[in-house]
C-alpha positions, 0 to 999 in steps of 0.5 A: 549225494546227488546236487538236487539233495545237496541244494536241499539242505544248502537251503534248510541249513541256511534258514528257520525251517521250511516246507519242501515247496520253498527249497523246491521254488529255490530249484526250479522243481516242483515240490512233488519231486523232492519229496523222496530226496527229503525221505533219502536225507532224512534216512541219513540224518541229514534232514529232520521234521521241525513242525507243520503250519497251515497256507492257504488251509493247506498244512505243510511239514516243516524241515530243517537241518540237524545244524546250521553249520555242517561239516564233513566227518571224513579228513580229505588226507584218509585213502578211506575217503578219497572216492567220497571227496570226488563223488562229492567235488563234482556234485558240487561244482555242478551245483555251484554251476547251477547257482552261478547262472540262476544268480546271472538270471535272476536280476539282483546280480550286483557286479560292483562295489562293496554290496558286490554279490557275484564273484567268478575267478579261478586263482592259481598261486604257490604260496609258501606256508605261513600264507597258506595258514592266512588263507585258511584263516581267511576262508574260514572267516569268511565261512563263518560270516556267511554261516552266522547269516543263516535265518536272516531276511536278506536275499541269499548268497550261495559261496562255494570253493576248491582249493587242491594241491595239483603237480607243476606237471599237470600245466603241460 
């Protein structure tokens, strides 16, 4: 999936349903540009049409997700799926580096206290299997807030995440 679709429906899968222009703004393109990324996710199942309003006597179709929590289907230990987690990790570290320097140039960065809203940090531990359990649990908690926000009025956050066994050779 290209990050242009993937910021798609990050954007509709987090709220009600909106017309291409909003995801489009979020971006940085311009609407008309998206229009075949839609068609494509659409194609996939991953983009639905949830209806049509009037702005400015214009009439725009209205898209959304067919959920607002979305999952890959493939497990990350199937040979089967390997070169798709690749495909899939880069394009979204690229999109992550998009969203981290759209935030640093917007002007709401909050750097500090618990309305924190900006994180930059890469961790590198070994920890034992009873605290990685913790973490799982910690992540998912953590998904599970940021996903049960969907549709709320705030300003939007954008998370993303890897996690990787890597070899001890691999520091050389």
């Amino acid at each position: 999936m290209s990050s242009r679709r993937w910021a798609i429906v990050g954007e509709l899968a987090n709220s009600v349903p909106k017309s291409i222009r909003e995801p489009a703004k979020l971006g940085g393109a311009k609407p008309a540009a998206l229009y075949h990324r839609m068609e494509r996710l659409q194609a996939v199942g991953l983009g639905e049409e949830a209806g049509k309003r009037v702005i400015n006597r214009r009439q725009e179709v209205l898209y959304q997700t067919p959920g607002s929590v979305m999952r890959y289907g493939l497990r990350m230990d199937d040979p089967a799926a390997i070169d798709i987690y690749k495909r899939l990790g880069a394009v979204q570290c690229r999109q992550s580096e998009r969203d981290f320097v759209r935030g640093l140039e917007s002007g709401e960065i909050n750097g500090a206290g618990p309305g924190k809203n900006a994180w930059l940090f890469r961790l590198v531990g070994a920890p034992d299997a009873e605290t990685l359990e913790k973490i799982n649990g910690h992540v998912e908690a953590i998904a599970e807030l940021i996903w049960s926000s969907a549709g709320q009025d705030n300003p939007l956050i954008v998370m993303s995440g890897v996690m990787a066994p890597v070899s001890r050779q691999d520091d050389h």
